[in-house]
DSSP file (Angstrom, degrees, kcal/mol; ACC not computed):
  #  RESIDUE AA STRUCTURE BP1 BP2  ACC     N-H-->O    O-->H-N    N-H-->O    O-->H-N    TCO  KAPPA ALPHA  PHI   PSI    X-CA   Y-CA   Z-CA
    1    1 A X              0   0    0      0, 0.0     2,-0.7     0, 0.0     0, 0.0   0.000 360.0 360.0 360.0 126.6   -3.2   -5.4   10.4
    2    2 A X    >>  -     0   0    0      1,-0.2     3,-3.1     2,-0.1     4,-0.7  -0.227 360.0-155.4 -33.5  84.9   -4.0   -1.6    9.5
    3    3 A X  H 3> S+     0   0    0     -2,-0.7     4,-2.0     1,-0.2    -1,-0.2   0.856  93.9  64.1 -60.4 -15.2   -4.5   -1.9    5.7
    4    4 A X  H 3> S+     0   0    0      2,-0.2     4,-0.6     3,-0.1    -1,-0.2   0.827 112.2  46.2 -68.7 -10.4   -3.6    1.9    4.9
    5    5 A X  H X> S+     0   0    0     -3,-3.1     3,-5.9     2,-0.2     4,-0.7   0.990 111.2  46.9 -47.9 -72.9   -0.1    0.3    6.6
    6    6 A X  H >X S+     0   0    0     -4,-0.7     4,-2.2     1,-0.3     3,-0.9   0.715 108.2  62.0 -50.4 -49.0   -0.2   -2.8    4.5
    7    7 A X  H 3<>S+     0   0    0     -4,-2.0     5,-1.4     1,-0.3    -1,-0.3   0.457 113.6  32.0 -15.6 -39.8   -0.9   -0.3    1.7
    8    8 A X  H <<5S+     0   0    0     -3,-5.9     3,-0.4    -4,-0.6    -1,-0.3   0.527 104.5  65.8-107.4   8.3    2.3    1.3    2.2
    9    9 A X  H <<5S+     0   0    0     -3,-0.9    -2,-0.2    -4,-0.7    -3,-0.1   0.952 109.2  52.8 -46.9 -66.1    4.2   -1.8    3.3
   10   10 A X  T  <5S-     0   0    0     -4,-2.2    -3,-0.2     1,-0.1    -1,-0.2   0.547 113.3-115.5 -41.1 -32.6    3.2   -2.5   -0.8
   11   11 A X  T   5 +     0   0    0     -3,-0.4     2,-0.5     1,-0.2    -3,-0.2   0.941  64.4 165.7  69.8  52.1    4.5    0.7   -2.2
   12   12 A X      < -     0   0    0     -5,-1.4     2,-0.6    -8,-0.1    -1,-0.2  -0.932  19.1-178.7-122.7 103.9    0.4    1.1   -3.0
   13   13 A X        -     0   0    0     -2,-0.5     2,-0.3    -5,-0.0    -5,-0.0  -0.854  23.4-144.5 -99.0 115.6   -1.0    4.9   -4.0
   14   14 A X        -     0   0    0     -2,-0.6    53,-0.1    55,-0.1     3,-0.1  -0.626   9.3-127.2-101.6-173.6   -4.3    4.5   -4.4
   15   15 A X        -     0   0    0     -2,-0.3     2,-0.4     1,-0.1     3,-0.0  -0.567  29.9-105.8-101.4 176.8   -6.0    6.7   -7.3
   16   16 A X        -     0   0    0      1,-0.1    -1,-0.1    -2,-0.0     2,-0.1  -0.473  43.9 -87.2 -91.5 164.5   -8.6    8.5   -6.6
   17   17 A X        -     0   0    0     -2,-0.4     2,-0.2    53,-0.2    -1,-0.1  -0.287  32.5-144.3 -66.3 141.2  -12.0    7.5   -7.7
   18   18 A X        -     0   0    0     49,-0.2     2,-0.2    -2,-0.1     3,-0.1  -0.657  22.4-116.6 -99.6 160.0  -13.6    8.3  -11.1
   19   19 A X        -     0   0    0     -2,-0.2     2,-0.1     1,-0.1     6,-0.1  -0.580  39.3 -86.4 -99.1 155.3  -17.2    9.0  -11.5
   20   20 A X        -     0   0    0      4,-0.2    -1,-0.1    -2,-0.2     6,-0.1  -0.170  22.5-144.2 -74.8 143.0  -19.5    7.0  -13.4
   21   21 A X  S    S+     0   0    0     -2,-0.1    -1,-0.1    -3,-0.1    -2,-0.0   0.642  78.7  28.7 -83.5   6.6  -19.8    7.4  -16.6
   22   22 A X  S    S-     0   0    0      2,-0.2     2,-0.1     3,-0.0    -2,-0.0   0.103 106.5 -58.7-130.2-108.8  -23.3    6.7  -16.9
   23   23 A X  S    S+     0   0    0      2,-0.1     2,-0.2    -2,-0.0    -2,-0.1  -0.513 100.7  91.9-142.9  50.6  -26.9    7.0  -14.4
   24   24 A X  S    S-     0   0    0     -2,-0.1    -4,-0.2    -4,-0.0    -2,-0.2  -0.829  74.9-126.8-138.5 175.4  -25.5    4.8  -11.7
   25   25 A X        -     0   0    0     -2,-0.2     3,-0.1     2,-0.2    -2,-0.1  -0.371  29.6-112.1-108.8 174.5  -23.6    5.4   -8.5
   26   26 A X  S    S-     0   0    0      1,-0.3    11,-4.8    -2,-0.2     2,-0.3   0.825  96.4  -2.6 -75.2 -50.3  -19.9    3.4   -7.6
   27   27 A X        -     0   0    0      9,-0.3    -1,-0.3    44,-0.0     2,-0.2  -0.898  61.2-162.0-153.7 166.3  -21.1    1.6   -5.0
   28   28 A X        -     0   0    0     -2,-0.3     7,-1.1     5,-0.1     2,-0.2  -0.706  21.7-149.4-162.7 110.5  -25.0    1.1   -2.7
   29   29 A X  B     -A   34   0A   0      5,-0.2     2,-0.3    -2,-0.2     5,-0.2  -0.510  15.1-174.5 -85.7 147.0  -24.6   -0.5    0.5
   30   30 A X        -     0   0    0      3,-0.8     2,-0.1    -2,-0.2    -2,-0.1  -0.920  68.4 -36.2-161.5 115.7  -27.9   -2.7    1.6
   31   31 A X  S    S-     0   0    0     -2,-0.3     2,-0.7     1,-0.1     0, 0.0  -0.252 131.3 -23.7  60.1-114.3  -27.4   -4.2    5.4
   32   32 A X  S    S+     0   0    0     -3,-0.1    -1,-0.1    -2,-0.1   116,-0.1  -0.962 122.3  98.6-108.1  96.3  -23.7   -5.1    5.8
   33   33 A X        -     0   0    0     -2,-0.7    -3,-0.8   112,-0.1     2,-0.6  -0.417  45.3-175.6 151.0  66.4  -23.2   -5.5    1.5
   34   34 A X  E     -AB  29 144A   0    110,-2.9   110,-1.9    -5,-0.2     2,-0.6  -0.747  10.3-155.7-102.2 144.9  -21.9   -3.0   -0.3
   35   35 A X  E     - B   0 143A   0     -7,-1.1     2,-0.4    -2,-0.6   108,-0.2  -0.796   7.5-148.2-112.0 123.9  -21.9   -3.6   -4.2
   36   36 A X  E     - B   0 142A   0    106,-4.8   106,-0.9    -2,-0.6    -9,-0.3  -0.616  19.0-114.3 -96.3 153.1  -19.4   -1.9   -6.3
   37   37 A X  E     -     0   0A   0    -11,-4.8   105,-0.4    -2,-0.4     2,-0.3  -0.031  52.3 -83.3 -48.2 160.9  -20.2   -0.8  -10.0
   38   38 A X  E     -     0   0A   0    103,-0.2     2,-0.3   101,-0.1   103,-0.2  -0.539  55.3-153.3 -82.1 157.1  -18.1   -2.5  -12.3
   39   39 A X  E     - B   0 140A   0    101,-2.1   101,-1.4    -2,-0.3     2,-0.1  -0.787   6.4-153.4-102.6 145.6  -14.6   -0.7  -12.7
   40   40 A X        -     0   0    0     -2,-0.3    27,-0.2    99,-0.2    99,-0.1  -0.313  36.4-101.2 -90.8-173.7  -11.6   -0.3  -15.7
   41   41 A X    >   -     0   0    0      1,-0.4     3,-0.6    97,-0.3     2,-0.3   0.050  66.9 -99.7 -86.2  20.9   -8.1    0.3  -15.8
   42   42 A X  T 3  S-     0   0    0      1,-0.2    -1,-0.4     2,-0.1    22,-0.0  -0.779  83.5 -17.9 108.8-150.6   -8.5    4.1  -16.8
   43   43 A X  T 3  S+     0   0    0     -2,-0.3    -1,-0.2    -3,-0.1     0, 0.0   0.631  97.0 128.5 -81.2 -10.6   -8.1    5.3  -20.5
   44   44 A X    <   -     0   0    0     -3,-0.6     2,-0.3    92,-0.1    93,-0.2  -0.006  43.3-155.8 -56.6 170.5   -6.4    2.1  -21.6
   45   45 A X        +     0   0    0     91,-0.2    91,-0.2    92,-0.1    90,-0.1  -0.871  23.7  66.7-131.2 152.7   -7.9    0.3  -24.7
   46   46 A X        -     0   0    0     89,-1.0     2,-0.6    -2,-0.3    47,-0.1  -0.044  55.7 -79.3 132.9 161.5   -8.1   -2.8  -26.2
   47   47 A X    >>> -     0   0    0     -2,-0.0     4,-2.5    45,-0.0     3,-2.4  -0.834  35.6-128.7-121.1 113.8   -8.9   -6.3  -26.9
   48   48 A X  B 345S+ef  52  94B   0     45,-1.4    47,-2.1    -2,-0.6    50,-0.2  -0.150 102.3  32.7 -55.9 128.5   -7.0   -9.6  -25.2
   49   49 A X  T 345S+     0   0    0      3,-1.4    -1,-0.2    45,-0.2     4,-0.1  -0.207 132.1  32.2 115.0 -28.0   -5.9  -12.0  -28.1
   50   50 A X  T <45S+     0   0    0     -3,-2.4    -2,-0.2     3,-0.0     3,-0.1   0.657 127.8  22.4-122.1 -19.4   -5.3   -8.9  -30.7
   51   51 A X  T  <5S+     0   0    0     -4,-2.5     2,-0.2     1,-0.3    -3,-0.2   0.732 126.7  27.3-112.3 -35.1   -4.0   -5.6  -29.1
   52   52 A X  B   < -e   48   0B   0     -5,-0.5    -3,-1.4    85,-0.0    -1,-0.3  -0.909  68.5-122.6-141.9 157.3   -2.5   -7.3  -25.9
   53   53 A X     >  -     0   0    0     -2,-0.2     4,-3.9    -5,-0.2     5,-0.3  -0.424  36.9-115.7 -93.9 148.8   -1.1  -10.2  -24.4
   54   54 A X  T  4 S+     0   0    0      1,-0.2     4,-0.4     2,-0.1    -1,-0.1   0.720 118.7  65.7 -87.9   5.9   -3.2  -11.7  -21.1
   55   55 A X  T  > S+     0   0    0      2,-0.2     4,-0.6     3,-0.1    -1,-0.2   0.898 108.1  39.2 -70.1 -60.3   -0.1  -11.0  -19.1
   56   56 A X  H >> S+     0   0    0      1,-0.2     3,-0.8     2,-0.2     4,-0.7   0.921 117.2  48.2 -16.5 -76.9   -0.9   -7.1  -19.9
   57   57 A X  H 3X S+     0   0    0     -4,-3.9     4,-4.9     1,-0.3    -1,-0.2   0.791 102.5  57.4 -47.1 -33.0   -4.3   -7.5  -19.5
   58   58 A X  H 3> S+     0   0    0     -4,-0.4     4,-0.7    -5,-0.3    -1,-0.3   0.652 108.4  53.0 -79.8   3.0   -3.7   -9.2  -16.3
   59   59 A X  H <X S+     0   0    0     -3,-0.8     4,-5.2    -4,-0.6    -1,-0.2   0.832 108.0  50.0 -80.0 -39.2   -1.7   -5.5  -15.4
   60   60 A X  H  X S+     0   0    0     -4,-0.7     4,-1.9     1,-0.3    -2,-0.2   0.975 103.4  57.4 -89.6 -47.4   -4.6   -3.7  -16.2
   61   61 A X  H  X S+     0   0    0     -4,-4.9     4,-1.9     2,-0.2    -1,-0.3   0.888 107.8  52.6 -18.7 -55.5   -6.9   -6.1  -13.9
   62   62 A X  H  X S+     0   0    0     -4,-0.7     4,-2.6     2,-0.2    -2,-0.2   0.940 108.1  46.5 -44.9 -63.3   -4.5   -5.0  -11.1
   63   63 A X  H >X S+     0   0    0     -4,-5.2     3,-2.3     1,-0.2     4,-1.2   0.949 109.9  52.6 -56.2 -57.3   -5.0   -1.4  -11.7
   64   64 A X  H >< S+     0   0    0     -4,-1.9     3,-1.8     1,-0.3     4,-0.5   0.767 113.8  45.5 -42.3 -70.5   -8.9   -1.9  -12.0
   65   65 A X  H 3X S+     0   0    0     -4,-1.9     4,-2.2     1,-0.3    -1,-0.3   0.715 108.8  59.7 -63.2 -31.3   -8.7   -3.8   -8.2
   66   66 A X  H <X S+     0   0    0     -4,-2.6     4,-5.0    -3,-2.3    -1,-0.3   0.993 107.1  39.5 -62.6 -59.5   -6.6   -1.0   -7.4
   67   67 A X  H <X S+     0   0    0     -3,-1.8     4,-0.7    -4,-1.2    -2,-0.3   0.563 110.4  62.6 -71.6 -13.8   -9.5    1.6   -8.2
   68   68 A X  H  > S+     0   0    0     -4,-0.5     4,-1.3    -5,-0.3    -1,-0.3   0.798 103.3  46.3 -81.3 -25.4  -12.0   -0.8   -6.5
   69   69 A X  H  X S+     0   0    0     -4,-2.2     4,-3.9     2,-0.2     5,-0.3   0.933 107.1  57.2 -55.5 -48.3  -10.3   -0.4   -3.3
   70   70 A X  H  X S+     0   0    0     -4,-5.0     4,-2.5     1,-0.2   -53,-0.2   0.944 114.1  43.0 -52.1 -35.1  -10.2    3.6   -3.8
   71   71 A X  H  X S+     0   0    0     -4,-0.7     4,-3.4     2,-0.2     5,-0.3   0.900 111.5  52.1 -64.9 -37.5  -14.1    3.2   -4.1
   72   72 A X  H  X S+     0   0    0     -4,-1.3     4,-1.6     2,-0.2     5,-0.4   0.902 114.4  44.4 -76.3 -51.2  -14.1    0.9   -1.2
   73   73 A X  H  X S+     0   0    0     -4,-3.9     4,-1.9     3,-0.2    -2,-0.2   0.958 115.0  42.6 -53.5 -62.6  -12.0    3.6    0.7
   74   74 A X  H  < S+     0   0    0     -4,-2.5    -2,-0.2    -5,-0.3    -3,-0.2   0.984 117.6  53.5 -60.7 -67.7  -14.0    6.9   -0.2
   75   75 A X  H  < S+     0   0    0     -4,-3.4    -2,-0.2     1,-0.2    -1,-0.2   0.738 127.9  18.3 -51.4 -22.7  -17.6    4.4    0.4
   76   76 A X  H  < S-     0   0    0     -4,-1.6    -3,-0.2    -5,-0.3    -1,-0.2   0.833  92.4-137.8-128.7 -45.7  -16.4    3.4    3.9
   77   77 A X  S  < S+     0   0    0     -4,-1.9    -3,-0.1    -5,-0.4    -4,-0.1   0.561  88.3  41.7 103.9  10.5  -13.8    5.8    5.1
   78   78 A X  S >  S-     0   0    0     -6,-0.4     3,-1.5    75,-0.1     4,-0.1  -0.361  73.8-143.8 168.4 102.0  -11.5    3.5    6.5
   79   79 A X  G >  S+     0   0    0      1,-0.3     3,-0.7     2,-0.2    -6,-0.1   0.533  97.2  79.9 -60.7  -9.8  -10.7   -0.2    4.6
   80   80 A X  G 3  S+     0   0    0      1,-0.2    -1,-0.3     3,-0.0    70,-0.1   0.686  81.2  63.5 -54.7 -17.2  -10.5   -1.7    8.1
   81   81 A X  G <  S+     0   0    0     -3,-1.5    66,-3.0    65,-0.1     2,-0.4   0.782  81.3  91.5 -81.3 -25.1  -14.3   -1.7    7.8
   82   82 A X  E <   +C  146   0A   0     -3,-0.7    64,-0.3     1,-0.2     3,-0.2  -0.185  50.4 174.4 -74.1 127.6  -14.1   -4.3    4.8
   83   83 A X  E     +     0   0A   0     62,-3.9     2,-0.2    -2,-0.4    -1,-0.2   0.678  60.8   3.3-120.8  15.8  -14.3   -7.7    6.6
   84   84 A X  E     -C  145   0A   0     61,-0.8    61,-1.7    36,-0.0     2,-0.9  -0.742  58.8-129.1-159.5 146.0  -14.4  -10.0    3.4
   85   85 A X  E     -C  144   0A   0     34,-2.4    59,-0.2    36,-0.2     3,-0.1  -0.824  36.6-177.8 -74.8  87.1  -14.3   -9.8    0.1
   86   86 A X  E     +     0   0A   0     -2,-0.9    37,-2.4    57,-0.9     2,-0.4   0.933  54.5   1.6 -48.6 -76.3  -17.5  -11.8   -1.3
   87   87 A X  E     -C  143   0A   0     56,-1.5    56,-2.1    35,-0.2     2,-0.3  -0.925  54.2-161.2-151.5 147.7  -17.8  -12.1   -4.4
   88   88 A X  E     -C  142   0A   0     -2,-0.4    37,-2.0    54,-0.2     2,-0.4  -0.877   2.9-171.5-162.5  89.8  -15.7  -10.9   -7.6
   89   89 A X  E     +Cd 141 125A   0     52,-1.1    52,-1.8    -2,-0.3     2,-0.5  -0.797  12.0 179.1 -72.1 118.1  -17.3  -10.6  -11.3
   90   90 A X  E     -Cd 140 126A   0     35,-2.9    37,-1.9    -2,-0.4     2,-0.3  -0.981   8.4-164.8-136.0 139.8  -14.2   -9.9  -13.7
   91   91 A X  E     -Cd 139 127A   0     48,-3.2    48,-2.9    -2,-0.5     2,-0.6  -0.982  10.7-145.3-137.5 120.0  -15.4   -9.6  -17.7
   92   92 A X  E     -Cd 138 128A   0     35,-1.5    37,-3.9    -2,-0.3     2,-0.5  -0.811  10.8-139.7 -87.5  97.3  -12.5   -9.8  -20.3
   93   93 A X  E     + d   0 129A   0     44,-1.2   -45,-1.4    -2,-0.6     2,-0.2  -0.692  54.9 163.8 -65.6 120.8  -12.9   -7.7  -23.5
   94   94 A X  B     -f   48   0B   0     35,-1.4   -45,-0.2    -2,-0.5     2,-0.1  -0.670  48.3-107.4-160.7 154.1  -11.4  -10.8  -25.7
   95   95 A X        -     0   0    0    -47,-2.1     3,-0.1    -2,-0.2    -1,-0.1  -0.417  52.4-102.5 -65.4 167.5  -11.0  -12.3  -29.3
   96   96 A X  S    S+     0   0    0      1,-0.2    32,-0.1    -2,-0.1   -47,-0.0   0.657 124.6  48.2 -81.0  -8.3  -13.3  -15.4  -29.6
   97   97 A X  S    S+     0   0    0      2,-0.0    -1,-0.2     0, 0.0   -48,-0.1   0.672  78.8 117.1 -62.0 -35.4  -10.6  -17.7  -29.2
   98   98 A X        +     0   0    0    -50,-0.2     3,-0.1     1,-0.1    30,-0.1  -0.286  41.7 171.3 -52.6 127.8   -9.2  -15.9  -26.0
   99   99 A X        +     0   0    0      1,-0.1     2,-0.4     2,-0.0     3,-0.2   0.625  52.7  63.4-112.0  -8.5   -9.6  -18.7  -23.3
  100  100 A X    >   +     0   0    0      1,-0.2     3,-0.7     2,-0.1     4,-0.5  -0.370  45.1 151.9 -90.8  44.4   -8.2  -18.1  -20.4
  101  101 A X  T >> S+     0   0    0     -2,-0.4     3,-0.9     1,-0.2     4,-0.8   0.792  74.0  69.5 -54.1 -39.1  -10.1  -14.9  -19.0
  102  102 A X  H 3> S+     0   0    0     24,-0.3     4,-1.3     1,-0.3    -1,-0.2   0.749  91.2  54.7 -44.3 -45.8   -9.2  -16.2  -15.4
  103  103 A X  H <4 S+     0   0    0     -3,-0.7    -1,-0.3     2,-0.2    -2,-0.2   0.584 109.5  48.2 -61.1 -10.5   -5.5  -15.6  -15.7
  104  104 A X  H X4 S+     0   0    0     -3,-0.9     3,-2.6    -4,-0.5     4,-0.4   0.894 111.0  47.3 -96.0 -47.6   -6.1  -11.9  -16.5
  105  105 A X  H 3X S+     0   0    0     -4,-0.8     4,-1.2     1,-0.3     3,-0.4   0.570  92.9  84.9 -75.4 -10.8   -8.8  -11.3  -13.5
  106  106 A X  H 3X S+     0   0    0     -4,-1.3     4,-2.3     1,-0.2    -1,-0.3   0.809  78.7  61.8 -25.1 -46.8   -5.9  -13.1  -11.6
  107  107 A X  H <4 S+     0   0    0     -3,-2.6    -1,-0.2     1,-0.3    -2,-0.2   0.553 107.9  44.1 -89.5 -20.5   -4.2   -9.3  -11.3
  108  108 A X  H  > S+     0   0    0     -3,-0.4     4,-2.0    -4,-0.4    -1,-0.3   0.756 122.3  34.6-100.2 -25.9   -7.5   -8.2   -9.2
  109  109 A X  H >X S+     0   0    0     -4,-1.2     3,-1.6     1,-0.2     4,-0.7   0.883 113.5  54.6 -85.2 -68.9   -7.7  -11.3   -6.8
  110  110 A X  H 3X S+     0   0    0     -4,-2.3     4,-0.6     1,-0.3    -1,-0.2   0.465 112.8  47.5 -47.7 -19.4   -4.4  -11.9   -6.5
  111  111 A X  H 3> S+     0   0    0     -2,-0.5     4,-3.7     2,-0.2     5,-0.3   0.793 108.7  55.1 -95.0 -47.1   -4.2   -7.9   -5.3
  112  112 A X  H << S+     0   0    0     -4,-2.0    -2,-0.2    -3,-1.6     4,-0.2   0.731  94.7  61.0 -63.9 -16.8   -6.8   -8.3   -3.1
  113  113 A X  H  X S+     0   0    0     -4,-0.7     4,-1.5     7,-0.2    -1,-0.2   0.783 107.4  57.9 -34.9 -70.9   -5.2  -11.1   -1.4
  114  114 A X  H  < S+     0   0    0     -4,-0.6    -2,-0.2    -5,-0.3    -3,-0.1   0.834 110.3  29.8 -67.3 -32.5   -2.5   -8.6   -0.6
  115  115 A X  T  < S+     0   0    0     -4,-3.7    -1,-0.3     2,-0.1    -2,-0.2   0.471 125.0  38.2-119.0  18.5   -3.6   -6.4    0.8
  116  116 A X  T >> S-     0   0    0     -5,-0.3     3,-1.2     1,-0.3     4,-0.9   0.245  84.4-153.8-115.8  18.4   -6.8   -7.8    2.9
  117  117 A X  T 3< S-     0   0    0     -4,-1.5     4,-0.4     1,-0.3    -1,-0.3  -0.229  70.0  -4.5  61.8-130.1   -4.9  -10.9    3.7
  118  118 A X  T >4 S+     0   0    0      1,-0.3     3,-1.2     2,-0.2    -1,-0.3   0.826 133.8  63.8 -50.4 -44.7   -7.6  -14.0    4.4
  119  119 A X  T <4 S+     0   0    0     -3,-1.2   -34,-2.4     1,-0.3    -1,-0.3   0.854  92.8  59.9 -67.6 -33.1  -10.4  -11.4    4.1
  120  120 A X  T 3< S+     0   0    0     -4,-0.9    -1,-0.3   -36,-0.2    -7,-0.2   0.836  77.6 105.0 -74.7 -32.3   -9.5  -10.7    0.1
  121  121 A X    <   +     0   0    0     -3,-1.2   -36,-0.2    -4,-0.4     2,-0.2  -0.490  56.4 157.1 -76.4 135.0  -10.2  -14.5   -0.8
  122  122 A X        -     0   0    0     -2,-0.1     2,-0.3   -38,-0.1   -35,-0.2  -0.618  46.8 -84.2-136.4 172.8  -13.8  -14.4   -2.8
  123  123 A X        -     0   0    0    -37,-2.4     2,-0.2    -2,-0.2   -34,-0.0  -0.369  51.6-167.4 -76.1 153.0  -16.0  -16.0   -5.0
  124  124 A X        -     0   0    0     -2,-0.3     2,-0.5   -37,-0.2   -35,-0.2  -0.933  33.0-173.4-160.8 133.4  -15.3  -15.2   -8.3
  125  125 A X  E     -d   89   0A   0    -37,-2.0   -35,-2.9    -2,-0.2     2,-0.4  -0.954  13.8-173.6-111.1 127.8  -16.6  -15.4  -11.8
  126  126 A X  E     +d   90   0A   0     -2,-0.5   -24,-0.3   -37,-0.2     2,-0.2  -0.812  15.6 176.7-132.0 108.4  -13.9  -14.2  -14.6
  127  127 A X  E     -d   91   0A   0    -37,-1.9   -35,-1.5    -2,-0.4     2,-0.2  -0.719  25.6-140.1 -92.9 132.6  -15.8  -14.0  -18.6
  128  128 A X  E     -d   92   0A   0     -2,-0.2     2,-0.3   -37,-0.2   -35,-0.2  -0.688  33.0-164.1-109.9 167.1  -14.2  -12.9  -21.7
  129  129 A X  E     -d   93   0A   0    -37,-3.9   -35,-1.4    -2,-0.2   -38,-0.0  -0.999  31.5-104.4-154.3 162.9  -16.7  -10.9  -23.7
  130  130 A X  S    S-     0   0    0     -2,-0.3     2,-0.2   -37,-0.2    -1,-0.1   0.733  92.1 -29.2 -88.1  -0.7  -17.4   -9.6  -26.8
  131  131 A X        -     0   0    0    -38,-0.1     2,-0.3    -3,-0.0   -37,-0.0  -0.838  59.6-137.5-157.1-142.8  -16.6   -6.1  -26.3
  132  132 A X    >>  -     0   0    0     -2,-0.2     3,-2.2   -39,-0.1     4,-1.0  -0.921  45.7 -71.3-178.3 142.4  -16.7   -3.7  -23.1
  133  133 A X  G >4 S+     0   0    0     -2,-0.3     3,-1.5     1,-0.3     0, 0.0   0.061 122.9   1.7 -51.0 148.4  -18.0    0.1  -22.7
  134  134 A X  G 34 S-     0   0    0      1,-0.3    -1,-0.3   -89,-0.0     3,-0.1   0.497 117.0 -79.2  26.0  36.9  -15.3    2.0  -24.5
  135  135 A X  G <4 S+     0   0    0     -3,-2.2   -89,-1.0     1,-0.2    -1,-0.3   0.752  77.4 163.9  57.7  41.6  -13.0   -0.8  -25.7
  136  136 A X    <<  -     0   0    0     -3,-1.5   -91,-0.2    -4,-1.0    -1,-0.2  -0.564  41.5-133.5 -65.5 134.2  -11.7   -0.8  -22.0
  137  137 A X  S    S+     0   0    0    -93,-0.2   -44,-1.2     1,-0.2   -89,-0.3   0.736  77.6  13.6 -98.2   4.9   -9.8   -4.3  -22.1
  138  138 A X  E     - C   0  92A   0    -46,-0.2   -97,-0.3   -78,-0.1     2,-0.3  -0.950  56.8-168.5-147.5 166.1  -11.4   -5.7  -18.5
  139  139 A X  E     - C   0  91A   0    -48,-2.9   -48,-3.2    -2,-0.3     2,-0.4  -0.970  11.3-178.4-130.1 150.8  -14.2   -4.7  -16.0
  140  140 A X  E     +BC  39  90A   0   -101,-1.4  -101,-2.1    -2,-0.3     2,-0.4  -0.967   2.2 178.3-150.1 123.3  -14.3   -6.2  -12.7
  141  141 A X  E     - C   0  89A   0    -52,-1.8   -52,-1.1    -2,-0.4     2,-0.4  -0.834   9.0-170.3-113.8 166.9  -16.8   -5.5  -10.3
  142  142 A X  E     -BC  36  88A   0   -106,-0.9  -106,-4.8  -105,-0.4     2,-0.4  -0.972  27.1-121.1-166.0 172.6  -17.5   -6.9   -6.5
  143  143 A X  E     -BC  35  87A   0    -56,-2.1   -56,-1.5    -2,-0.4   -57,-0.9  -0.840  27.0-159.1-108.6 128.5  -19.3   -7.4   -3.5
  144  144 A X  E     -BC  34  85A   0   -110,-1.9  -110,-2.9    -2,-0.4     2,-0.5  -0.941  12.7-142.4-131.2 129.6  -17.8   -6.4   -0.1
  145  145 A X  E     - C   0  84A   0    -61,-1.7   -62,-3.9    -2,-0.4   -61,-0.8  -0.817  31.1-136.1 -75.3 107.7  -18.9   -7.7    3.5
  146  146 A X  E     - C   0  82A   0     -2,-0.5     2,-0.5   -64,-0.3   -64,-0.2  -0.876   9.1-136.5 -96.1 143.9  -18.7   -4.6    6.0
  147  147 A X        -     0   0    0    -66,-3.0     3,-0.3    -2,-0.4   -64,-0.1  -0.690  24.6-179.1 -89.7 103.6  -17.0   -4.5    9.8
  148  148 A X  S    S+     0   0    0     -2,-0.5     9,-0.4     1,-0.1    -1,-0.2   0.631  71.6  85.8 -67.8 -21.3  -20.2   -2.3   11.4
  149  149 A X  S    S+     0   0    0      7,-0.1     8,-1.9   -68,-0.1    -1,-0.1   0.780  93.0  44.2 -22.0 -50.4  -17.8   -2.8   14.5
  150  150 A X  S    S-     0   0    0     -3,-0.3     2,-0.3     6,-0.2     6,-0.1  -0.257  73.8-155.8 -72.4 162.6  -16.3    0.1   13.3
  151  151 A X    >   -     0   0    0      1,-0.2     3,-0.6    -2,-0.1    -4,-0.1  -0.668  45.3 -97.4-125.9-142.9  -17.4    3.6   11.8
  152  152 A X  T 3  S+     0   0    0      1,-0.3     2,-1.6    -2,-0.3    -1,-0.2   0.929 122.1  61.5-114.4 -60.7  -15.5    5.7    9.6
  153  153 A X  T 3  S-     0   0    0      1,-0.2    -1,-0.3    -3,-0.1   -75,-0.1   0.118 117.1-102.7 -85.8  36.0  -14.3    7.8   12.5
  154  154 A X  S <  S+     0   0    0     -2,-1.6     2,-0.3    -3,-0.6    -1,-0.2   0.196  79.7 115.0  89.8  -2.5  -12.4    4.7   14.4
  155  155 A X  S    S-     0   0    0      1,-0.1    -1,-0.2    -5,-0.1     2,-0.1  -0.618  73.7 -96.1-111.9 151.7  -14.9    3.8   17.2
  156  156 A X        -     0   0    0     -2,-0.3    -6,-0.2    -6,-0.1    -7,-0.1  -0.305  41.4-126.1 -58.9 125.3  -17.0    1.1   18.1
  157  157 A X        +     0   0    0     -8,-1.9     2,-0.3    -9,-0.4    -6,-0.1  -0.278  46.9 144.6 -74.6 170.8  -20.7    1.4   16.7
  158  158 A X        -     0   0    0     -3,-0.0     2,-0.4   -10,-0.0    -1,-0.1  -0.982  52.3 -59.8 173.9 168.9  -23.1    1.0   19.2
  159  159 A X        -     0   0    0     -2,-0.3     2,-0.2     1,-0.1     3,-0.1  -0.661  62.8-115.9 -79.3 124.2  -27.0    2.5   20.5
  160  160 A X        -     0   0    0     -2,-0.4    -1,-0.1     1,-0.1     2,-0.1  -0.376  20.4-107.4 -44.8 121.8  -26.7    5.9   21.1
  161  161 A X              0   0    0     -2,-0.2    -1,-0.1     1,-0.2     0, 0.0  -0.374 360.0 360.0 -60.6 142.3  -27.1    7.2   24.5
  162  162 A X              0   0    0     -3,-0.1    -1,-0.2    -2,-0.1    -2,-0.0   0.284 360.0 360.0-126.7 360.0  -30.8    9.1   24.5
């Protein structure tokens, strides 16, 4: 299935990508691998166990997955190109009690699942920590398998005729 369909099958906008806030790039593809920076929900704030419940948090996961896809989109130029989802680091800005960090990073697999079908199930690590760049209350970063079958402009790669 075309995911910019499944994308609107979903009722799914996606945002556009924010630039980093520090002296790294979004993403750096090496062979067929590209690894995206870790991501936020946006300006929200706050720390699971005291400011928010991990049902929130597990909202604001969503949005973050949401804004790794936009990266995913702008870095490849067509999400048909992603042909797995690998590997999925999610870090939970947390109280030291908070135990469940997995049920919040839920809201990024569980999205990716939806819209890459089979291809969206990863590896995953999900960590509470004790705080996170600008009280942000998760970061989630991941590692993406790319379709070179494709290119960005819909056609099959292949050697160039000389």
């Amino acid at each position: 299935m075309k995911i910019q369909k499944r994308l609107k099958e979903l009722g799914i906008e996606l945002p556009k990508p924010s630039n980093p806030i520090g002296t790294y790039v979004n993403a750096v593809r090496t062979g067929n691998l590209l690894y995206l920076s870790g991501k936020g929900p946006g300006a929200v704030r706050g720390k699971v166990g005291a400011d928010m419940s991990w049902e929130d948090a597990k909202t604001h996961a969503r949005a973050t997955g949401l804004n790794l896809i936009a990266v995913m989109n702008d870095e490849l130029g067509d999400l048909d190109r992603v042909k797995r989802i690998v590997k999925v680091l999610g870090m939970v800005n947390c109280t030291p009690d908070f135990t469940d960090p997995p049920k919040v990073i839920n809201g990024c697999s569980d999205l990716f699942v939806e819209v890459f079908g089979d291809r969206g199930r990863h590896a995953r690590s999900a960590v509470g920590m004790a705080s996170l760049p600008n009280g942000i209350p998760v970061e989630i970063e991941c590692i993406v398998e790319v379709d070179d079958a494709k290119k960005k402009d819909g056609k099959k790669a292949g050697k160039k005729k000389r």
